[in-house]
DRENDO-1510 file (C-alpha; in Angstrom, 1 decimal, always signed):
<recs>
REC; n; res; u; v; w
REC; 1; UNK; -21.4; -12.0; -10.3 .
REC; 2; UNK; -20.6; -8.9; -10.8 .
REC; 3; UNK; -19.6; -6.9; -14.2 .
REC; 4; UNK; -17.2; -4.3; -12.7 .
REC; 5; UNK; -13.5; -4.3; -13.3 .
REC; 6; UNK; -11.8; -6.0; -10.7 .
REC; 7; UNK; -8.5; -4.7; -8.9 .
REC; 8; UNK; -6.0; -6.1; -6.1 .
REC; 9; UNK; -4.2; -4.7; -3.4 .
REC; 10; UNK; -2.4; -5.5; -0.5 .
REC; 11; UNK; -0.3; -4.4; +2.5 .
REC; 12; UNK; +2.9; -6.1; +4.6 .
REC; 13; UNK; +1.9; -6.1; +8.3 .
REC; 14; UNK; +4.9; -4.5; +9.3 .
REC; 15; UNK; +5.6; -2.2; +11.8 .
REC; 16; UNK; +3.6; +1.0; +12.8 .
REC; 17; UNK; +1.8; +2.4; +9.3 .
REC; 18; UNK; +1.7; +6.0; +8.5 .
REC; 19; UNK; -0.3; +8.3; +6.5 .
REC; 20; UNK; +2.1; +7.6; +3.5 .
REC; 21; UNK; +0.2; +4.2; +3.7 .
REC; 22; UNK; -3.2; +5.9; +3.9 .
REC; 23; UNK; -2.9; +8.5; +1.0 .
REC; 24; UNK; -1.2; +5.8; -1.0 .
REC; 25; UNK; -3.1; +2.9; +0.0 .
REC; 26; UNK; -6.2; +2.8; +2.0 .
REC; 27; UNK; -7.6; +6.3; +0.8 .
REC; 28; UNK; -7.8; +4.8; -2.7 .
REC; 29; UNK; -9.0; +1.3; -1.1 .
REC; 30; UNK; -12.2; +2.8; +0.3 .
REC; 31; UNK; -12.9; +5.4; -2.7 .
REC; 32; UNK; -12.1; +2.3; -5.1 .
REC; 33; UNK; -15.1; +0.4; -3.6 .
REC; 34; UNK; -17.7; +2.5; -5.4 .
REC; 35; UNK; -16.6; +2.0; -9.0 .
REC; 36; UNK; -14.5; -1.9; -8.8 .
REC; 37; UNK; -14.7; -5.5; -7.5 .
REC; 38; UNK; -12.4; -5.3; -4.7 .
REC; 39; UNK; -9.8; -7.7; -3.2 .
REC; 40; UNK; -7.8; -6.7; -0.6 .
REC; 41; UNK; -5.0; -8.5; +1.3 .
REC; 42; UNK; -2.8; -8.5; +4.3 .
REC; 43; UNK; +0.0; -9.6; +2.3 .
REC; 44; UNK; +1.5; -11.6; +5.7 .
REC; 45; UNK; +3.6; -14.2; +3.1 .
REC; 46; UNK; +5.6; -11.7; +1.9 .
REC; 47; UNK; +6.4; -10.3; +5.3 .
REC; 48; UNK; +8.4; -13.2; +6.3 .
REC; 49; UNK; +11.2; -12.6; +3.9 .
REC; 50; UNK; +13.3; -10.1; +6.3 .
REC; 51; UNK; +14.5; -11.1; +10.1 .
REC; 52; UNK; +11.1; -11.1; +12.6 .
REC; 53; UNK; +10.0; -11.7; +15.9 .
REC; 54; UNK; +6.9; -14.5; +15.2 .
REC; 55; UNK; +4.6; -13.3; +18.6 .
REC; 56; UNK; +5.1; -8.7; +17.1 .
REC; 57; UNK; +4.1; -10.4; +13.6 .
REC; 58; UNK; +0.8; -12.3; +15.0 .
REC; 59; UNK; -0.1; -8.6; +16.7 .
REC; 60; UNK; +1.0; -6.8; +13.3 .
REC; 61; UNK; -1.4; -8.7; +11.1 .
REC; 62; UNK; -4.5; -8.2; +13.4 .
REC; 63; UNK; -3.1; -4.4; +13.9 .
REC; 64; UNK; -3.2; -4.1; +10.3 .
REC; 65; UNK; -6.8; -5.7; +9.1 .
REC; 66; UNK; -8.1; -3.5; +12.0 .
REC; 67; UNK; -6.6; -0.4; +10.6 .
REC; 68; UNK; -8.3; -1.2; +6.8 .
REC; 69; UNK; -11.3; -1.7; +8.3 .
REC; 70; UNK; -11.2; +1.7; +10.0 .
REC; 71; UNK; -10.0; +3.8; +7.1 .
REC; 72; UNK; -13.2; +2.9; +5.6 .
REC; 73; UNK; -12.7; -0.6; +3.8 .
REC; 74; UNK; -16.2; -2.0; +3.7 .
REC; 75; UNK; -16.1; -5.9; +4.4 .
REC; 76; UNK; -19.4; -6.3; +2.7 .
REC; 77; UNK; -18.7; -4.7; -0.2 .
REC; 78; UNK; -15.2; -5.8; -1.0 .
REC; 79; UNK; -13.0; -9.0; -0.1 .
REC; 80; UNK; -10.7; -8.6; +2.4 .
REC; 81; UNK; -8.4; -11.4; +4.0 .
REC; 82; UNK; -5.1; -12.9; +5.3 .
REC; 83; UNK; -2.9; -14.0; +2.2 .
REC; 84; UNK; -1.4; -16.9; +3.6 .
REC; 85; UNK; -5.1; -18.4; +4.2 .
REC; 86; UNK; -5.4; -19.1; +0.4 .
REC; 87; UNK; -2.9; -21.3; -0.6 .
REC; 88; UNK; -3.5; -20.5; -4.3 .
REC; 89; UNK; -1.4; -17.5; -4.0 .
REC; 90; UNK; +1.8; -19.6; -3.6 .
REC; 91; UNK; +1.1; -22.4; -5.8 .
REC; 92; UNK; +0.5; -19.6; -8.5 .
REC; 93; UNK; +3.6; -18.2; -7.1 .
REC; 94; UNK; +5.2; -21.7; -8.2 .
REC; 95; UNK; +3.9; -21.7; -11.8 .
REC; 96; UNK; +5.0; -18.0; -12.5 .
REC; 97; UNK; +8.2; -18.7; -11.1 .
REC; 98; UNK; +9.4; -21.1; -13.8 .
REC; 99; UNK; +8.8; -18.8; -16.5 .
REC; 100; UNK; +10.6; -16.1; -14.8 .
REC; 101; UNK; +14.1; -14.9; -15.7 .
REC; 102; UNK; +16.8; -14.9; -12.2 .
REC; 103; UNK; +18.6; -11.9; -14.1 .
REC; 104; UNK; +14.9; -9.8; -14.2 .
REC; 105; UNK; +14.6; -10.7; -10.7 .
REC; 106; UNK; +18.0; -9.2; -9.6 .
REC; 107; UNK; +17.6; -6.0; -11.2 .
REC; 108; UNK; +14.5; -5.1; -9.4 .
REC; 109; UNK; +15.4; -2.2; -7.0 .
REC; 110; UNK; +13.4; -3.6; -3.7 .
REC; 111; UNK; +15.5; -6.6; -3.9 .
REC; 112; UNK; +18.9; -4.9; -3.8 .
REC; 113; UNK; +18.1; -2.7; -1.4 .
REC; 114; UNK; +16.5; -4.9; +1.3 .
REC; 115; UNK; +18.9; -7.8; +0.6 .
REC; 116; UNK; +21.9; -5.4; +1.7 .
REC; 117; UNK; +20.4; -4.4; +5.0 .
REC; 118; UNK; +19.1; -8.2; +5.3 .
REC; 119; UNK; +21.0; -10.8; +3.3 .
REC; 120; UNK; +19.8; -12.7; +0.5 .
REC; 121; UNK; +17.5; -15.4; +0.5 .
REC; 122; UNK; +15.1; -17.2; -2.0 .
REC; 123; UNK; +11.9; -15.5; -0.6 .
REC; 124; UNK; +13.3; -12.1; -0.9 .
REC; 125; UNK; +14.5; -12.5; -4.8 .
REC; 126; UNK; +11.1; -14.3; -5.2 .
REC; 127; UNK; +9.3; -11.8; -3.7 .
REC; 128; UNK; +8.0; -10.0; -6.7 .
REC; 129; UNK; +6.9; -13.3; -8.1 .
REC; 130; UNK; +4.7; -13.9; -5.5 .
REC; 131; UNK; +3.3; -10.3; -5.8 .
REC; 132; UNK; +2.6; -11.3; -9.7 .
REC; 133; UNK; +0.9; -14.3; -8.3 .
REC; 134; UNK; -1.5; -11.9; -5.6 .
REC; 135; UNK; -2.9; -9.9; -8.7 .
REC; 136; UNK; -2.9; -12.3; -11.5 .
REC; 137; UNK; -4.7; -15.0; -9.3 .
REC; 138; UNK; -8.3; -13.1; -9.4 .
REC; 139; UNK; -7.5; -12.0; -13.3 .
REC; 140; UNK; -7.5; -8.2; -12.0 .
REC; 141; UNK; -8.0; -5.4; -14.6 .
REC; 142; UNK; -6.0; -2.8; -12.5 .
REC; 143; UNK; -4.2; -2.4; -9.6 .
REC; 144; UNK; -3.5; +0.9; -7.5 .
REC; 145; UNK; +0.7; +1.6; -6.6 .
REC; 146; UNK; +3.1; +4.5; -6.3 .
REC; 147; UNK; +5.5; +5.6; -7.7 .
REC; 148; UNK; +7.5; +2.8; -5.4 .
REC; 149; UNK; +6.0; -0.5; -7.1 .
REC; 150; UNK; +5.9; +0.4; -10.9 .
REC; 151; UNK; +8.5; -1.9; -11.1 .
REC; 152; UNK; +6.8; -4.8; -9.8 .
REC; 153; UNK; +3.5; -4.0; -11.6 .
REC; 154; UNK; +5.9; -4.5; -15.1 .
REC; 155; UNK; +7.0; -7.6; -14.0 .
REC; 156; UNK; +3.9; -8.8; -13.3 .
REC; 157; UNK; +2.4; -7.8; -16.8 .
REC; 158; UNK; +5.7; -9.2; -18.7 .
REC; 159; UNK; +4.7; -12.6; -16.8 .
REC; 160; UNK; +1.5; -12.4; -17.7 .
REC; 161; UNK; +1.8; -11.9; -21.7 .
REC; 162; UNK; +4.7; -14.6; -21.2 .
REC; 163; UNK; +2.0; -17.1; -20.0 .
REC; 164; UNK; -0.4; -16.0; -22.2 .
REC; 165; UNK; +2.1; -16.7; -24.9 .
REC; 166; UNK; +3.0; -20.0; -24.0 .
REC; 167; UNK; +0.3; -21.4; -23.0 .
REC; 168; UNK; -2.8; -19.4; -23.9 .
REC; 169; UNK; -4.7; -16.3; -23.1 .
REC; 170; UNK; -5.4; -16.8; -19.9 .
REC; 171; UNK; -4.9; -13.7; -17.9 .
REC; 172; UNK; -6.0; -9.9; -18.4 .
REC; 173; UNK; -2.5; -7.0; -18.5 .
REC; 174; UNK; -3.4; -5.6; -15.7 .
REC; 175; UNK; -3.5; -1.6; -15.6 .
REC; 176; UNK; -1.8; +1.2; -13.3 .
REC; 177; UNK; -4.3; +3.3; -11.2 .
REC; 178; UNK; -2.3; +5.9; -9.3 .
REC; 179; UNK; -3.6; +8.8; -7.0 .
REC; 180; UNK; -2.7; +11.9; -9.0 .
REC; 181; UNK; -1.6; +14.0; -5.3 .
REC; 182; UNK; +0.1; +11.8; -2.4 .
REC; 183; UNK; +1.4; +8.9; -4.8 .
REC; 184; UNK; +4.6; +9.7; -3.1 .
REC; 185; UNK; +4.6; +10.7; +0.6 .
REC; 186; UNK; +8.1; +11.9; +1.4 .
REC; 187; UNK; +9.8; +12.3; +4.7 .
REC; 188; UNK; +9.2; +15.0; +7.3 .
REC; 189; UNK; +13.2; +14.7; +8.3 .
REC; 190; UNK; +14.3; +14.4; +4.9 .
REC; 191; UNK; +11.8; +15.6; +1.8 .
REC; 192; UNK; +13.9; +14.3; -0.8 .
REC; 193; UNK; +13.6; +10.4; +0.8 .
REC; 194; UNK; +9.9; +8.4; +0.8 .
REC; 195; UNK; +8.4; +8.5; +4.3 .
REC; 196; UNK; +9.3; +5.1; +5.2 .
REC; 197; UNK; +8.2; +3.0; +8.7 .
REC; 198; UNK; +11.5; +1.7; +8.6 .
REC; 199; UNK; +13.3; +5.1; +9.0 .
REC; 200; UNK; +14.7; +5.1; +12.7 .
REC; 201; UNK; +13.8; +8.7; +13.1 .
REC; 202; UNK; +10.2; +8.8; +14.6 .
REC; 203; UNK; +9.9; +12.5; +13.7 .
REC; 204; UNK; +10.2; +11.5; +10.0 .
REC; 205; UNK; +6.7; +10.2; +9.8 .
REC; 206; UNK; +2.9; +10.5; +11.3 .
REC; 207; UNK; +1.3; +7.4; +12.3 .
REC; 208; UNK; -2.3; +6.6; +11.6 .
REC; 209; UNK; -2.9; +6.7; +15.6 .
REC; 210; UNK; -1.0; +9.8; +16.3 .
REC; 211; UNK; -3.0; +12.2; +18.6 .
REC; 212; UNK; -3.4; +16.0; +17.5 .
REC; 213; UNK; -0.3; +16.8; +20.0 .
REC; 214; UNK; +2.3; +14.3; +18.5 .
REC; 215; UNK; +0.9; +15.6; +15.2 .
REC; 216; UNK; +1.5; +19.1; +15.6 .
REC; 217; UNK; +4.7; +18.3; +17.2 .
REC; 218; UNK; +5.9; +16.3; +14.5 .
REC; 219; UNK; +4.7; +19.0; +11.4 .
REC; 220; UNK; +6.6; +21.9; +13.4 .
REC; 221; UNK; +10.0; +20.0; +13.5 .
REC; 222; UNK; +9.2; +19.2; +9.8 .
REC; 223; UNK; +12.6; +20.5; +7.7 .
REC; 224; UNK; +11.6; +23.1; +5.1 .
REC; 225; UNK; +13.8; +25.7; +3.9 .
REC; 226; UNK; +15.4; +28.8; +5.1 .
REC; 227; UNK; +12.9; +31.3; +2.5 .
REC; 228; UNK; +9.8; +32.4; +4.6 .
REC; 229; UNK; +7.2; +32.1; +1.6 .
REC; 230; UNK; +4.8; +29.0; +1.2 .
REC; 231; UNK; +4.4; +27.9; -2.8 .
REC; 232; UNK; +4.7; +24.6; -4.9 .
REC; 233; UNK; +8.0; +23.7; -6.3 .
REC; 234; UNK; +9.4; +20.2; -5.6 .
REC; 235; UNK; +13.1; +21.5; -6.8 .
REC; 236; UNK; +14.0; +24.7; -4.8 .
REC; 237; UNK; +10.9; +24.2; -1.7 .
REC; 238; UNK; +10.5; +19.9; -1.6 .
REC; 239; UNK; +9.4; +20.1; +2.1 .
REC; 240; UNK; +6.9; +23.0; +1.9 .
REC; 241; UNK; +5.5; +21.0; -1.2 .
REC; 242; UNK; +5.4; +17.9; +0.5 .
REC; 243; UNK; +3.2; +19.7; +3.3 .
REC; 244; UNK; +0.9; +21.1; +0.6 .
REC; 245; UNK; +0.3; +17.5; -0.7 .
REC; 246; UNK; -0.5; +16.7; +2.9 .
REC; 247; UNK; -2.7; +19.4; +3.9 .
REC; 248; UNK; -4.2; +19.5; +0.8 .
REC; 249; UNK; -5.2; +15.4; +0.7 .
REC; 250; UNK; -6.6; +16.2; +4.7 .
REC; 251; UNK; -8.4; +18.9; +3.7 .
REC; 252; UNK; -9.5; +18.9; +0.7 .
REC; 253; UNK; -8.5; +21.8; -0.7 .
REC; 254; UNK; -6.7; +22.7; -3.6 .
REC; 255; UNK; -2.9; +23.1; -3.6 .
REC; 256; UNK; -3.4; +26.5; -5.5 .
REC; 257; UNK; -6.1; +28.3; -3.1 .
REC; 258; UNK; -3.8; +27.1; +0.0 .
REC; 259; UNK; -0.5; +28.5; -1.5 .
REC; 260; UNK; -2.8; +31.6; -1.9 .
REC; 261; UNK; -3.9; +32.2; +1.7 .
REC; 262; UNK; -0.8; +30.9; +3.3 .
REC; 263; UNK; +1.8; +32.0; +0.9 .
REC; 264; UNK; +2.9; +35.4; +2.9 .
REC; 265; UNK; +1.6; +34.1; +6.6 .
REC; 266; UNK; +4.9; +32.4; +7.6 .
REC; 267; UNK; +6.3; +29.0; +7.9 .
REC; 268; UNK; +5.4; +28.9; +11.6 .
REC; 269; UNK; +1.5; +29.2; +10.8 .
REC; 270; UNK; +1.3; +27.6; +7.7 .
REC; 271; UNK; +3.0; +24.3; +9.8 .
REC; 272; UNK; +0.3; +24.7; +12.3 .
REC; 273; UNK; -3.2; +24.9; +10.1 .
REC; 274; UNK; -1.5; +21.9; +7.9 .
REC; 275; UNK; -1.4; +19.7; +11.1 .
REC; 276; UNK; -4.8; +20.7; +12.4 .
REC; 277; UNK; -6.0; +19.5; +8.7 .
REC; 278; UNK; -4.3; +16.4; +9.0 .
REC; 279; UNK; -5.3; +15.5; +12.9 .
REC; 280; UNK; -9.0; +16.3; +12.0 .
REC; 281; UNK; -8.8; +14.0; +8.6 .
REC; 282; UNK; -7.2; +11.1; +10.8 .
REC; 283; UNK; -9.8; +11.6; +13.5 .
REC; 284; UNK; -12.2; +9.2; +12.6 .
REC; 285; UNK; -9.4; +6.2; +11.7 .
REC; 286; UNK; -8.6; +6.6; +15.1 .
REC; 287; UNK; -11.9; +6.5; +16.7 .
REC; 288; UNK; -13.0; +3.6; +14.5 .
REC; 289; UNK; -10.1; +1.4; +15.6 .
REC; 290; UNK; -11.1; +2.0; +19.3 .
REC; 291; UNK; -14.3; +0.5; +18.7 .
REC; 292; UNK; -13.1; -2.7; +17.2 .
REC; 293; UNK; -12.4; -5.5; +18.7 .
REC; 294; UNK; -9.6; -8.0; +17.9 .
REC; 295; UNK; -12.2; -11.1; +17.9 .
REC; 296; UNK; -14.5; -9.4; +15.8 .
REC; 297; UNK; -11.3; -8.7; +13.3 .
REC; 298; UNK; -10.1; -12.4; +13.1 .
REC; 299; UNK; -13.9; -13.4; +12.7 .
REC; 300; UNK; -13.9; -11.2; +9.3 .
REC; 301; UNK; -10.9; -12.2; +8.1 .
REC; 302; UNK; -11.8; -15.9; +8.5 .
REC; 303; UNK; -15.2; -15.1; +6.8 .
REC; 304; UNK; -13.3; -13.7; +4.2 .
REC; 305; UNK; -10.7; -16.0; +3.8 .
REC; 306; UNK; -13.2; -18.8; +2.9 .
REC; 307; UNK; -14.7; -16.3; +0.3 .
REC; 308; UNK; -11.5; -15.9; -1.1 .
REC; 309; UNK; -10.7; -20.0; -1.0 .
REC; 310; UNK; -13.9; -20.3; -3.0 .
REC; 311; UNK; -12.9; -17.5; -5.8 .
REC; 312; UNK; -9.5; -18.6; -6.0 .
REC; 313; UNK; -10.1; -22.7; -6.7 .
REC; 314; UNK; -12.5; -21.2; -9.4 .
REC; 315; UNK; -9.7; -19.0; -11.0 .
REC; 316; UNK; -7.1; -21.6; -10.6 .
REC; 317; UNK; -8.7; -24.4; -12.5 .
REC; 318; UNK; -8.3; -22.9; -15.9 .
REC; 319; UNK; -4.6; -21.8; -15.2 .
REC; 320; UNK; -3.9; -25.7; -13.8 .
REC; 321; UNK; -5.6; -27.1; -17.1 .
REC; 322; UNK; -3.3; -24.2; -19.2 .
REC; 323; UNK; -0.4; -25.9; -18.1 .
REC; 324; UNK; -0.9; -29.5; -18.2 .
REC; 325; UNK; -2.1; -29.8; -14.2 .
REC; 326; UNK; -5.2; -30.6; -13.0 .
</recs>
């Protein structure tokens, strides 16, 4: 058993993921491992409340634990796994539900915007309840989000010291981690909007398996401004500073000593050095997902789902006997 804080995460296996999702999300994943107790998830439940095509989602979901595994996520050294292998996470789901508030649940900003472009359902409201239920399950110290899910991370704190109030202290208030450059990816088309998978314009976004040439191509058509000069400023130069969080992430430079060398050499080579960063940083993603295998990825996952059953029974017998089950 180990004494290290312990922190969740997890990722919807939908559609083609982009390096948004890698600064935000697997980046921290794999640097995480060194200092935590990890648990990671393909979060497939919570997939499932927006219109999909059941035979793309069974291809997403292997996609998806293939591409953590590649960014760097270590399988011996933290818990990886489908979510809707453990059955705890709903029946958590279940108790956290009745102690939270419909009203809380339509104010959260996910909910209204997906249930305009999808319709309402129960899953959808519920959604964040079941997210409460992901981190709270393993009694998680900390969990890493963007700026994009600080909503749901207050929820799931205000349920927990509402359990812990009525019926015991039972769960730790989990904490924020958040990267302190990339938190925020924003589109290439549109630098004032998040770089979303779900944007129809493809040029908006690099994917994870991009080649260099789709790269490059994608950076150059990137909208900036019409000034010629590169610096940092989110207000008057948002998609020049959005570039400078990229290149810097990929190359691991400094914002400051790249505004310096680049800051009089033109938008046109700037573009080009920033996407040679970022093809060279994504290199080894993409060679590592060629050389697994899909058998060998649902062999993990099944190895860690029985890992997680194991943890999970453990965790929920005290939360069963806090409420009268059991």
């Amino acid at each position: 058993m180990t004494d290290r804080k312990r922190v969740f995460s997890g990722v919807q296996p939908t559609g083609n993921l982009h390096i948004g999702n890698y600064i935000g999300a697997f980046r921290n994943w794999v640097s995480m491992q060194e200092d935590y107790d990890c648990i990671y998830n393909v979060v497939d439940l919570h997939a499932m409340t927006v219109p999909y095509d059941p035979s793309t989602f069974r291809a997403e979901r292997i996609h998806l634990a293939k591409l953590i595994m590649a960014a760097g996520v270590d399988t011996d050294r933290s818990l990886l796994y489908f979510q809707s292998d453990v059955p705890h996470h709903a029946e958590l789901a279940w108790i956290l539900s009745t102690i939270t508030g419909i009203g809380q649940l339509e104010r959260m900003t996910q909910y209204k915007e997906k249930s305009d472009r999808a319709g309402q359902n129960l899953g959808l409201l519920s959604y964040p309840v079941l997210m409460a239920a992901d981190i709270l399950l393993y009694k998680v110290h900390a969990v890493p989000v963007g700026d994009d899910q600080t909503q749901h991370l207050e929820l799931t704190r205000d349920v927990a010291e509402r359990f812990n109030h009525r019926f015991g202290e039972v769960f730790p208030i989990p904490e924020r981690i958040t990267p302190e450059i990339g938190a925020r990816i924003m589109s290439l088309q549109d630098p004032f909007s998040k770089m979303s998978k779900s944007d129809p314009n493809e040029k908006s976004r690099i994917l994870l398996d991009d080649d260099p040439a789709a790269i490059l191509k994608k950076v150059k058509s990137a909208v900036t401004d019409s000034d010629r000069y590169v610096r940092y400023d989110w207000e008057e130069k948002a998609g020049i500073s959005n570039l400078l969080e990229l290149f810097s992430v990929f190359s691991g430079r400094s914002i400051d000593s790249l505004v310096e060398e680049y800051h009089d050499a033109g938008y046109g080579t700037f573009k080009i050095a920033a996407a040679e960063a970022i093809a060279e940083g994504l290199a080894p993603v993409r060679e590592r997902m060629a050389s697994i295998g899909d058998g060998d990825v649902m062999s993990i996952m099944a190895r860690g789902a029985e890992v997680a059953q194991e943890k999970a029974e453990q965790e929920m017998k005290p939360i069963r006997a806090a409420v009268g089950l059991g």
